[in-house]
PLY file of the C-alpha trace (Angstrom):
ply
format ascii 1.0
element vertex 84
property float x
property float y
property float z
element edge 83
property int vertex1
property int vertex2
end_header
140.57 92.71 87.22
137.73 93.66 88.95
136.85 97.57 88.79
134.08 99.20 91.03
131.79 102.15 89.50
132.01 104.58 92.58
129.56 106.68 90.85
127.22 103.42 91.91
128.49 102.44 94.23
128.02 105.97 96.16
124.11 105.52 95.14
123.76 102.18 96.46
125.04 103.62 99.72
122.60 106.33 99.52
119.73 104.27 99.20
121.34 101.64 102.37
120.75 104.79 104.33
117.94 106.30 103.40
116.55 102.62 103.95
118.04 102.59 107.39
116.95 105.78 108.08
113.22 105.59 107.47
111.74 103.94 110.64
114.18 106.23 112.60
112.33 109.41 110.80
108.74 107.01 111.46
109.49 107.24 114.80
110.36 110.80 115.06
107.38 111.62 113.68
105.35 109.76 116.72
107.48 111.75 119.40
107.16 114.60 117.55
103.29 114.41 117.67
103.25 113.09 121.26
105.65 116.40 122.13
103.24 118.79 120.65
100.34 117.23 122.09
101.71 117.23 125.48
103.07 121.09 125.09
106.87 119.60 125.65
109.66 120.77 123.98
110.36 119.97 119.99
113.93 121.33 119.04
115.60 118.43 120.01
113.25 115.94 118.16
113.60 118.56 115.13
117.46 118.62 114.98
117.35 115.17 115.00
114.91 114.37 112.14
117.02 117.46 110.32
120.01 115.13 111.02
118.39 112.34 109.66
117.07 113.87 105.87
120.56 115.40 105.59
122.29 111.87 106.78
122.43 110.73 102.06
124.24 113.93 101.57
127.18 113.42 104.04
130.22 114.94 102.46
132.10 111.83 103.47
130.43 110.00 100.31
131.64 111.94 97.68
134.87 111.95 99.24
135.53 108.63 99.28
137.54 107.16 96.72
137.70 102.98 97.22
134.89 100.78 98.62
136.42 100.33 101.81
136.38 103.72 102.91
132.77 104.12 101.34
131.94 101.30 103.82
133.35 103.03 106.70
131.16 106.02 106.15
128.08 105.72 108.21
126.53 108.88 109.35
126.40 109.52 113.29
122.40 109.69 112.97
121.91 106.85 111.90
124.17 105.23 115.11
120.93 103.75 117.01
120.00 101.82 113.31
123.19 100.10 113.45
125.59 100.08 110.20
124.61 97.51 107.58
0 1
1 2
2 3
3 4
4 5
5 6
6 7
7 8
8 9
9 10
10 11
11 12
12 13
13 14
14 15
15 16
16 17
17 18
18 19
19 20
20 21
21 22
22 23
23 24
24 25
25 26
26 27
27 28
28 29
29 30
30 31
31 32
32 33
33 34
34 35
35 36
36 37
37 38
38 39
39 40
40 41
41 42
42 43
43 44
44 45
45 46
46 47
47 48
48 49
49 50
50 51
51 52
52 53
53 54
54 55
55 56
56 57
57 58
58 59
59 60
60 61
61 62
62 63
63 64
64 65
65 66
66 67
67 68
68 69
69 70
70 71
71 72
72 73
73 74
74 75
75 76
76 77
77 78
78 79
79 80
80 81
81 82
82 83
């Protein structure tokens, strides 16, 4: 019988999205520079890279308890970088 290390596999899942978050947060940081240097507005470009640094910590991880729902957990920020 095969038996998975959650503990693992829950890091391995971290590091899928902080991989598939990074040129999502790249190119936050470009509209966030073009936004200040036009004068525009930054709180939406904000909550969105805040969404992004806090998208490894989702609660959803730790609570999951087989592989298969550890696979279904892909934050919400990380919808326009597609799920692995």
């Amino acid at each position: 019988m095969i038996t998975i290390d959650m503990t693992r596999a829950r890091a391995i899942h971290r590091d899928r999205i902080r991989a598939a978050r990074a040129p999502l947060l790249a190119a936050a940081d470009v509209d966030f520079q073009r936004a200040l240097e036009t004068g525009a507005d930054t709180a939406a470009i904000v909550a969105r890279k805040t969404a992004l640094r806090a998208a490894p910590q989702d609660p959803a991880i730790d609570a999951a308890t087989t592989p298969e729902q550890l696979a279904a957990v892909w934050p919400a920020a990380l919808a326009a970088g597609g799920a692995p």
